[in-house]
Chimera marker file (.cmm) of the C-alpha trace (Angstrom):
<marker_set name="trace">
<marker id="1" x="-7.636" y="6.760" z="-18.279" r="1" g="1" b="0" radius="0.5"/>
<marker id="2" x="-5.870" y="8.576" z="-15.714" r="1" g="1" b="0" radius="0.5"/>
<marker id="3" x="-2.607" y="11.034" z="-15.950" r="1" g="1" b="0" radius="0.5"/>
<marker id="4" x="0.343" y="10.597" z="-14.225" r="1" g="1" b="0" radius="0.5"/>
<marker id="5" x="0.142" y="12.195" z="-10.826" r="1" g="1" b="0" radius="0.5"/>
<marker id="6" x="-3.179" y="12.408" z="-10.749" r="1" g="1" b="0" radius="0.5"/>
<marker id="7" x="-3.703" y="10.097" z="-7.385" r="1" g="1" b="0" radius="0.5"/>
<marker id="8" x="-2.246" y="8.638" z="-5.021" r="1" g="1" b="0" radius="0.5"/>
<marker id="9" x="-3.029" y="4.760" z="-4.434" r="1" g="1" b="0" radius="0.5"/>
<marker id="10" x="-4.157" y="2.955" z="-0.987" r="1" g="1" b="0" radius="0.5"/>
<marker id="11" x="-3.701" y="-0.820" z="-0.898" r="1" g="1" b="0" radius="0.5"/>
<marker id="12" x="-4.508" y="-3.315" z="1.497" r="1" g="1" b="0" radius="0.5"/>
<marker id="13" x="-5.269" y="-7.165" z="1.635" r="1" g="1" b="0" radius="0.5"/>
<marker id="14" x="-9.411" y="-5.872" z="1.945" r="1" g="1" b="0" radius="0.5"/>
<marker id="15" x="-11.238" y="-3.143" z="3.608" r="1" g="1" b="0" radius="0.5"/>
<marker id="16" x="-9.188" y="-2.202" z="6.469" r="1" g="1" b="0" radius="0.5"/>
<marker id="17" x="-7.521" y="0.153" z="4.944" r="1" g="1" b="0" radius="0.5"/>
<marker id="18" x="-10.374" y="1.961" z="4.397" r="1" g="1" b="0" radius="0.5"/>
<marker id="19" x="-9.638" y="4.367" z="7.725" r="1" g="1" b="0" radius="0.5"/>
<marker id="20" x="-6.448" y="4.842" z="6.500" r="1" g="1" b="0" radius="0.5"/>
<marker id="21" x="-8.346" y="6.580" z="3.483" r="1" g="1" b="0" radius="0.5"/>
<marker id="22" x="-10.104" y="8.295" z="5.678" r="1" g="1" b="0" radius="0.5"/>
<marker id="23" x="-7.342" y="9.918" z="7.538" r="1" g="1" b="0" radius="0.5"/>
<marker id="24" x="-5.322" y="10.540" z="4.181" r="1" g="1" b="0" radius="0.5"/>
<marker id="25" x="-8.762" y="12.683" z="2.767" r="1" g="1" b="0" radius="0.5"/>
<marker id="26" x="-8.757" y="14.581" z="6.218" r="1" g="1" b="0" radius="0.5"/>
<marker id="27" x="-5.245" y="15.652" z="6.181" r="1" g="1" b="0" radius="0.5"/>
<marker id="28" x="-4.722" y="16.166" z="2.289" r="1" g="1" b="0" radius="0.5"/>
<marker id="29" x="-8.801" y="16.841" z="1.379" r="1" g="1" b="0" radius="0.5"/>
<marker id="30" x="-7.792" y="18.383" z="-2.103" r="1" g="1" b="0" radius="0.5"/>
<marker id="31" x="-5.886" y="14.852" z="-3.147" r="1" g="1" b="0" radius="0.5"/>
<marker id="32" x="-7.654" y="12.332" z="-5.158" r="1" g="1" b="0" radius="0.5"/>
<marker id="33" x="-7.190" y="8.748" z="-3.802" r="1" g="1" b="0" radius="0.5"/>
<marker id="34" x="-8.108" y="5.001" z="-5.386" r="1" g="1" b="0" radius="0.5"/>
<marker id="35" x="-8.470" y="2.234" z="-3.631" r="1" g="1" b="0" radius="0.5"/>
<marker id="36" x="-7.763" y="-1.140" z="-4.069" r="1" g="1" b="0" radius="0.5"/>
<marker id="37" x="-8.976" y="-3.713" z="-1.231" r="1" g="1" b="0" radius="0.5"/>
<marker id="38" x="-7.379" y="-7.571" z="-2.217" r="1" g="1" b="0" radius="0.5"/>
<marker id="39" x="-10.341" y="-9.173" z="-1.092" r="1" g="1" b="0" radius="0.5"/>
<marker id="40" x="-9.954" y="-11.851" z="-3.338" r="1" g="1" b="0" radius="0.5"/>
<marker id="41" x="-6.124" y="-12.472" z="-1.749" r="1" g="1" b="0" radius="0.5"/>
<marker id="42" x="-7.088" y="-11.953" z="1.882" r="1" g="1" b="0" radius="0.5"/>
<marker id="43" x="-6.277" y="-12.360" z="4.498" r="1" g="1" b="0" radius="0.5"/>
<marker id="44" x="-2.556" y="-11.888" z="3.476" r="1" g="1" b="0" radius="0.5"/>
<marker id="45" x="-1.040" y="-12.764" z="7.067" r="1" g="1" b="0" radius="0.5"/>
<marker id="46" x="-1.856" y="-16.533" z="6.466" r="1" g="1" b="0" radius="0.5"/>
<marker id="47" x="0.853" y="-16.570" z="3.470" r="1" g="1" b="0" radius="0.5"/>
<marker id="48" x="4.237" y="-16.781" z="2.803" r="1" g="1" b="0" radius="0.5"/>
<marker id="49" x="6.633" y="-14.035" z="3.061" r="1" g="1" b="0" radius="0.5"/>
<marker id="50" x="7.436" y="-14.602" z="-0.716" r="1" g="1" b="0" radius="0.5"/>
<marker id="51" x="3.491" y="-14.810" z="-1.455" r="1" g="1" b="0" radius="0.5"/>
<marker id="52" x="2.911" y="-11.132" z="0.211" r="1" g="1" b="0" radius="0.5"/>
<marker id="53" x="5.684" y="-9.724" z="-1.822" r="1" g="1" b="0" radius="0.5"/>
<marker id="54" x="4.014" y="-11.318" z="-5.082" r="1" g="1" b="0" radius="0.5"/>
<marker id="55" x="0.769" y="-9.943" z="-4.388" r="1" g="1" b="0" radius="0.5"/>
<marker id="56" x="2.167" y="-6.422" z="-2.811" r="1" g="1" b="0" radius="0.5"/>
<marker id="57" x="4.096" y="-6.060" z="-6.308" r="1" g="1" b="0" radius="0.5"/>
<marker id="58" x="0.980" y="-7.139" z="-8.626" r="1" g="1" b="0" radius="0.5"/>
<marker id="59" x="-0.575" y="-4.796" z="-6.532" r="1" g="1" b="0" radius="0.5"/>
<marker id="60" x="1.626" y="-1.838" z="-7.008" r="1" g="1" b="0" radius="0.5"/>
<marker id="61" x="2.013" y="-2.461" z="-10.893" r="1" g="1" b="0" radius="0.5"/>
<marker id="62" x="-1.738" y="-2.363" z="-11.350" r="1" g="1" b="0" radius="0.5"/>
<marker id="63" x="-2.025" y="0.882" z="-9.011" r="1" g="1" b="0" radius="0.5"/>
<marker id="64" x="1.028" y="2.268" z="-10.951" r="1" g="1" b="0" radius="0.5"/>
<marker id="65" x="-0.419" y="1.505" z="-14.340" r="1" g="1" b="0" radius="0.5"/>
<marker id="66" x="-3.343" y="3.864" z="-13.824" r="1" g="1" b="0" radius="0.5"/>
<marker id="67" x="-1.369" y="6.674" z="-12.938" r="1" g="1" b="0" radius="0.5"/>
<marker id="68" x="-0.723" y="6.788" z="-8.846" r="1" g="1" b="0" radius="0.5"/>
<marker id="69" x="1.710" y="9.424" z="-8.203" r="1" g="1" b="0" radius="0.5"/>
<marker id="70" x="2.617" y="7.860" z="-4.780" r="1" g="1" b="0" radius="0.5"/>
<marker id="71" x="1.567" y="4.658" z="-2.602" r="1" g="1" b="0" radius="0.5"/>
<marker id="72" x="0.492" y="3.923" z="0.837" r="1" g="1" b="0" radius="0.5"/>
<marker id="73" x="0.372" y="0.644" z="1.537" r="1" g="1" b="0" radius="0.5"/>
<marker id="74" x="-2.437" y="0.609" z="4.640" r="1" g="1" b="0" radius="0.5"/>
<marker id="75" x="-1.774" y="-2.836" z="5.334" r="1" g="1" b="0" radius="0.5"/>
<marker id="76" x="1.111" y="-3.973" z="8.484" r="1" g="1" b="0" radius="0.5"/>
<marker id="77" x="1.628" y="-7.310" z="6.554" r="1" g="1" b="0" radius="0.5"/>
<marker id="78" x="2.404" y="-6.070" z="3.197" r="1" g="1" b="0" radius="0.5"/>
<marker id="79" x="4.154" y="-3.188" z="4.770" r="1" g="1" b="0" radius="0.5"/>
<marker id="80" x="6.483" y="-5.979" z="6.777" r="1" g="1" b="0" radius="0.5"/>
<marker id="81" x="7.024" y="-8.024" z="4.063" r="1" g="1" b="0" radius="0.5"/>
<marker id="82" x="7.341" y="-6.069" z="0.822" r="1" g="1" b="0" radius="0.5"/>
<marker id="83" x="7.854" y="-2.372" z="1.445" r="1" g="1" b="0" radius="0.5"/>
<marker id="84" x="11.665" y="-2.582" z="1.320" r="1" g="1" b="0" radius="0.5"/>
<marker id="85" x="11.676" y="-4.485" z="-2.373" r="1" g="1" b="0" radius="0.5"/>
<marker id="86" x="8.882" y="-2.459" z="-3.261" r="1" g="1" b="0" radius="0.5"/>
<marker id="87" x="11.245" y="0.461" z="-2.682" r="1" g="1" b="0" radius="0.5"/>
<marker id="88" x="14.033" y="-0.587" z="-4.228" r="1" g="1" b="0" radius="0.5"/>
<marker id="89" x="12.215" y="-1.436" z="-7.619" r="1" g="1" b="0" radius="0.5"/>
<marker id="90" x="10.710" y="1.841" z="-7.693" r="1" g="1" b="0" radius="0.5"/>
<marker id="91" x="12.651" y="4.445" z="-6.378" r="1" g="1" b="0" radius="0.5"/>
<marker id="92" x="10.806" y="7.192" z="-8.104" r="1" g="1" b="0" radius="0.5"/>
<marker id="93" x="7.720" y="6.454" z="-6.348" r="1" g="1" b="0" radius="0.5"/>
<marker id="94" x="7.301" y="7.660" z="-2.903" r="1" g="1" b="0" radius="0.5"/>
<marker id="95" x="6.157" y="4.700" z="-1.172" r="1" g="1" b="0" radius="0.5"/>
<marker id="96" x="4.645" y="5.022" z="2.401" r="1" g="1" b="0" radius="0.5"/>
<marker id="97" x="3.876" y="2.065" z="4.292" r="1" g="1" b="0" radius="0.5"/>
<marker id="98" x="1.988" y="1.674" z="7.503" r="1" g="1" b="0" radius="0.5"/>
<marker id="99" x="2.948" y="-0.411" z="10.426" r="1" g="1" b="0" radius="0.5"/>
<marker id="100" x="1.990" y="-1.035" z="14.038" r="1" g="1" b="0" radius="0.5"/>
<marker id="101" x="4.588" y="0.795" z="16.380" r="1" g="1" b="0" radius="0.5"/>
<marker id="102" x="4.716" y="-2.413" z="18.448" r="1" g="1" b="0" radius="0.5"/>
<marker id="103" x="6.966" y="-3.828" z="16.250" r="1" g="1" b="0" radius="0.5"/>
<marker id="104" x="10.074" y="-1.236" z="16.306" r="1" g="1" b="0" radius="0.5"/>
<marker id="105" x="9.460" y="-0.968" z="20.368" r="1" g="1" b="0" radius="0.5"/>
<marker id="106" x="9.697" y="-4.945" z="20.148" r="1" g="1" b="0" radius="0.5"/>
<marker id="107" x="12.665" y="-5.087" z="18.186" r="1" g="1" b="0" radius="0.5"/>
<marker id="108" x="14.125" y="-2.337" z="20.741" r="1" g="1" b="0" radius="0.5"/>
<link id1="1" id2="2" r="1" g="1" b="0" radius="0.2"/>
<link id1="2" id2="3" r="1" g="1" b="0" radius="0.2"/>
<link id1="3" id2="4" r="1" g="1" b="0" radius="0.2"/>
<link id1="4" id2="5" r="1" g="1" b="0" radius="0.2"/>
<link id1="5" id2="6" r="1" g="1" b="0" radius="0.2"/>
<link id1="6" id2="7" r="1" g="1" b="0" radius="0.2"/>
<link id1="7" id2="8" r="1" g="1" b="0" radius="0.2"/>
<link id1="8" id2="9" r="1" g="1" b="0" radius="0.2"/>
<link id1="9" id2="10" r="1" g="1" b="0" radius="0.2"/>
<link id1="10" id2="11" r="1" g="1" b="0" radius="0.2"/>
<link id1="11" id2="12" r="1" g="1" b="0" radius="0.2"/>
<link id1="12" id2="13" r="1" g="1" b="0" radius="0.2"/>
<link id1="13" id2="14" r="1" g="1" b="0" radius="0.2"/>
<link id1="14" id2="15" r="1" g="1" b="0" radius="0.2"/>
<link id1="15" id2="16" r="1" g="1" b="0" radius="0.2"/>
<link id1="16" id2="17" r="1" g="1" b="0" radius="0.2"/>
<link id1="17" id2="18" r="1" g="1" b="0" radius="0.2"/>
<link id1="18" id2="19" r="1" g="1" b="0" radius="0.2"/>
<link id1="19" id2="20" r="1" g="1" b="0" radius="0.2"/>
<link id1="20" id2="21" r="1" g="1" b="0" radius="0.2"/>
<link id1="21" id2="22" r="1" g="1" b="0" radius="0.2"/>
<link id1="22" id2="23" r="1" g="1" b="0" radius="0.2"/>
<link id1="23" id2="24" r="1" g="1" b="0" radius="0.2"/>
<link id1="24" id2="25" r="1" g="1" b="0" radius="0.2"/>
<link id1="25" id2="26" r="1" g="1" b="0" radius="0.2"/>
<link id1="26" id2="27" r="1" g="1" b="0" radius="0.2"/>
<link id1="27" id2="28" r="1" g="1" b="0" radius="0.2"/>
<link id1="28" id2="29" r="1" g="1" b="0" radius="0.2"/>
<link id1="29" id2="30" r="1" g="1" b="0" radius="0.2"/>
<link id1="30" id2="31" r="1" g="1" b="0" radius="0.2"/>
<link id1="31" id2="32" r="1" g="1" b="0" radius="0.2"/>
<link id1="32" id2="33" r="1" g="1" b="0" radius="0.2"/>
<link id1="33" id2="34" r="1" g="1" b="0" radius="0.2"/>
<link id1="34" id2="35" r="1" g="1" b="0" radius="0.2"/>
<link id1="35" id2="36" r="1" g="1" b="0" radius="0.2"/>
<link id1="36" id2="37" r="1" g="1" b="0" radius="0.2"/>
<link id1="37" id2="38" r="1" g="1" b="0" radius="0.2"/>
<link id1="38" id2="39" r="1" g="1" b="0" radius="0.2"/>
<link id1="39" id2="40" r="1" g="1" b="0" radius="0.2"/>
<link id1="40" id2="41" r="1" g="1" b="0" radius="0.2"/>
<link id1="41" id2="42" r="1" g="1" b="0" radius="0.2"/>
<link id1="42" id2="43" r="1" g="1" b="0" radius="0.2"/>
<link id1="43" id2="44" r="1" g="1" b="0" radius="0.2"/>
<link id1="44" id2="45" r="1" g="1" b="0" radius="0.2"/>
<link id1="45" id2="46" r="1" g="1" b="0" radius="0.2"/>
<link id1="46" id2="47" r="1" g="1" b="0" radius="0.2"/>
<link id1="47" id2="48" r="1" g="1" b="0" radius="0.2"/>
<link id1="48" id2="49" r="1" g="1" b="0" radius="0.2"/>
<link id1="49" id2="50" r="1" g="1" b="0" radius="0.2"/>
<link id1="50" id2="51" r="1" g="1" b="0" radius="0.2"/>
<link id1="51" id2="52" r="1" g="1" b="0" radius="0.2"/>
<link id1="52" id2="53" r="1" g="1" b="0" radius="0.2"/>
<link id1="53" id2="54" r="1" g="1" b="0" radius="0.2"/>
<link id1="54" id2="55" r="1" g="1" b="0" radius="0.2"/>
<link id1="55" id2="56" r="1" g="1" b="0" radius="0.2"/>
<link id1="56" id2="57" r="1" g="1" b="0" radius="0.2"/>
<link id1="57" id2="58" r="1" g="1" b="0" radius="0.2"/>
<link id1="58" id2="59" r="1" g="1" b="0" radius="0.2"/>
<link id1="59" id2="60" r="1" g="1" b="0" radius="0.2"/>
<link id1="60" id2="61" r="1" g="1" b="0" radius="0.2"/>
<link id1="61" id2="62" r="1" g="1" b="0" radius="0.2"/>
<link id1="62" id2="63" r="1" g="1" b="0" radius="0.2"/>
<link id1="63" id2="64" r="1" g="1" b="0" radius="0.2"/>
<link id1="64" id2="65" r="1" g="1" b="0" radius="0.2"/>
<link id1="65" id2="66" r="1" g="1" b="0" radius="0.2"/>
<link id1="66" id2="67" r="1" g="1" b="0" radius="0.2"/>
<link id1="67" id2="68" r="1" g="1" b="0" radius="0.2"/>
<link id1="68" id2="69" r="1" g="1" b="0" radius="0.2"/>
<link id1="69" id2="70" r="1" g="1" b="0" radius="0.2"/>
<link id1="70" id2="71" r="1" g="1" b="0" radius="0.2"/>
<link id1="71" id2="72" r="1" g="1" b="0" radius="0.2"/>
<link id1="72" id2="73" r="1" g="1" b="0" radius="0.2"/>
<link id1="73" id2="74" r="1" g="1" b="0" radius="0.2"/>
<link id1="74" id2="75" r="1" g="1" b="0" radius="0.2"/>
<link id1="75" id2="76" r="1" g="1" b="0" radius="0.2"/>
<link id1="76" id2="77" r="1" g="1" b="0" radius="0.2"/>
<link id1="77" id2="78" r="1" g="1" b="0" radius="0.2"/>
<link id1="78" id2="79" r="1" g="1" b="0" radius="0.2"/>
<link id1="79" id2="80" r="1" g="1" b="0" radius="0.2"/>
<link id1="80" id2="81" r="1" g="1" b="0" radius="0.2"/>
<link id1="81" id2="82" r="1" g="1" b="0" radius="0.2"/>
<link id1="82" id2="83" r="1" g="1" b="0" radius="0.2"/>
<link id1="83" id2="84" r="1" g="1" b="0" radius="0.2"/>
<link id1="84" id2="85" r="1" g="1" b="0" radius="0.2"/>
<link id1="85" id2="86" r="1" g="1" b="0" radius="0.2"/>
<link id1="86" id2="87" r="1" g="1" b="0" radius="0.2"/>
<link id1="87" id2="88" r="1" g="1" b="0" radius="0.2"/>
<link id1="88" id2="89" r="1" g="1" b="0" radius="0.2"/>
<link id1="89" id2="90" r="1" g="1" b="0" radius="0.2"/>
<link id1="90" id2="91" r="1" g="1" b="0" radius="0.2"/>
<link id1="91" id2="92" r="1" g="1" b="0" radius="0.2"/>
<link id1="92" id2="93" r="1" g="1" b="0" radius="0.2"/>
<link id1="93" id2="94" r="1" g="1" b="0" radius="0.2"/>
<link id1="94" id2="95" r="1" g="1" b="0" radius="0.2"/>
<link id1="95" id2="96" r="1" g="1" b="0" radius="0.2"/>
<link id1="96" id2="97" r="1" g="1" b="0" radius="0.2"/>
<link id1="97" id2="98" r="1" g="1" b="0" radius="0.2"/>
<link id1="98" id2="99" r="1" g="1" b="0" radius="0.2"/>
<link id1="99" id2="100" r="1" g="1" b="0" radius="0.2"/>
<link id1="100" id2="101" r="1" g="1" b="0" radius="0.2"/>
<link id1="101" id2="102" r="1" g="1" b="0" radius="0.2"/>
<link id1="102" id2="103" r="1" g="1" b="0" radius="0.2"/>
<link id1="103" id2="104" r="1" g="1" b="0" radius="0.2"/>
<link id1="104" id2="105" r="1" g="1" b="0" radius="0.2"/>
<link id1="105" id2="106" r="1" g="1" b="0" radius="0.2"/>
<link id1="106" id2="107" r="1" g="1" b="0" radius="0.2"/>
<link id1="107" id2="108" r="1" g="1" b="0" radius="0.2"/>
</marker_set>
């Protein structure tokens, strides 16, 4: 079982996240990383806002559980929808989320 602090979790709704990974291991290459790719939820962009945060905070709790000492969430829709109640129910937990800069320019 892992320690606390002894990762830090990557999340999306399936695999492409996975160059998010790849970008956290160049920057910080003496990190450990898991994971976790909700295939079986995908694609989350086809459900409701209150579905994404469901599945963003089952997510998190199972990501938590095994020890993650922060979160990126690697996926925009999650990111949109949850990252702000994710926040606020764990404040302790640096929580980075990952979002297409067309949206803030948009909303500009």
């Amino acid at each position: 079982m892992a320690q606390k602090n002894d990762f830090i979790g990557v999340f999306d709704s399936g695999v492409g996240g996975l160059s998010v990974l790849r970008h956290l291991q160049a920057l910080l290459p003496h990190e450990h990383y898991i994971y976790y790719g909700d295939s079986a939820n995908a694609p989350y962009g086809t459900k409701t806002p209150e579905e994404i945060r469901a599945l963003a905070h089952g997510v998190m709790e199972k990501v938590l559980a095994l020890g993650a000492k922060a979160v990126v969430i690697a996926c925009n829709t999650a990111t949109g929808e949850a990252v702000d109640s994710l926040r606020a129910q764990y404040p302790e937990v640096p929580i980075i989320g990952v979002e297409p800069a067309v949206k803030p320019a948009v909303e500009r």
